[in-house]
C-alpha positions as CSV (number, residue, x, y, z in Angstrom):
1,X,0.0,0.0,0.0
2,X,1.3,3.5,-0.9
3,X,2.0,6.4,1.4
4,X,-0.5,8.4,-0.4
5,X,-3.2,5.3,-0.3
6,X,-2.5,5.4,4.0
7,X,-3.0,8.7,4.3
8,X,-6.2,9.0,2.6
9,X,-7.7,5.9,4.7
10,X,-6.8,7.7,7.7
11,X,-8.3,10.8,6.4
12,X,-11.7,8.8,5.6
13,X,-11.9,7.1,8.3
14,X,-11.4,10.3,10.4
15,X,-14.3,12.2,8.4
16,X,-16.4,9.2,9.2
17,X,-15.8,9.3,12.9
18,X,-16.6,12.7,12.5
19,X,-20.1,12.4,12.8
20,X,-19.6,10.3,16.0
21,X,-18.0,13.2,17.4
22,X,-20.9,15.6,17.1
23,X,-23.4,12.3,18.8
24,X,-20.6,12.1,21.5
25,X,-20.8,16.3,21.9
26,X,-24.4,15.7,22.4
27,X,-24.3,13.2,25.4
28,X,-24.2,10.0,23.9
29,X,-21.7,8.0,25.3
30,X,-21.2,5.2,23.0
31,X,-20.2,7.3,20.3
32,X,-17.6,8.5,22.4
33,X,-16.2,5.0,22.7
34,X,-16.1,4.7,18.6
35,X,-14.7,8.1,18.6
36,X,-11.8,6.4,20.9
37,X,-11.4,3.5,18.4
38,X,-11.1,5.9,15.8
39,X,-8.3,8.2,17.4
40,X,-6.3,4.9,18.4
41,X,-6.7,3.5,14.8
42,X,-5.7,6.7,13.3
43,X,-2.5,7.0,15.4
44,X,-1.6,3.4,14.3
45,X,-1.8,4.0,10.9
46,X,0.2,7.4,11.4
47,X,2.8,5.2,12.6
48,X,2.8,3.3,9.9
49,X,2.9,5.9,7.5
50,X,6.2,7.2,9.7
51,X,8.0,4.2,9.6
52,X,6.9,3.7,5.4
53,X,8.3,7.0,5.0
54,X,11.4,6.3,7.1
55,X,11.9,3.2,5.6
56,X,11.8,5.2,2.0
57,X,14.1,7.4,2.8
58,X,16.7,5.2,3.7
59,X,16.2,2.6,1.1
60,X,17.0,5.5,-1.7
């Protein structure tokens, strides 16, 4: 999978928690737990994209 092609599944996958966020704003709980799931899925695939890019880098 590309760099590019990570990025923009993080980037979807954030707008679609987005509307989670606004259900969690408004007191509902269990959207704040997918919101979590969201946040710690987007910071593993950051990592990823870090260590892709890193890994780039020193390959060239």
């Amino acid at each position: 999978m590309s760099v590019e092609e990570m990025v923009q599944g993080m980037i979807d996958a954030l707008n679609d928690a987005l509307g989670d966020a606004g259900k969690h704003d408004r007191g509902n709980n269990a959207a704040g737990t997918r919101v979590r799931k969201a946040m710690q899925a987007a910071k593993n695939t950051a990592q990823d994209v870090r260590k892709q890019v890193q890994s780039d880098k020193n390959s060239r």
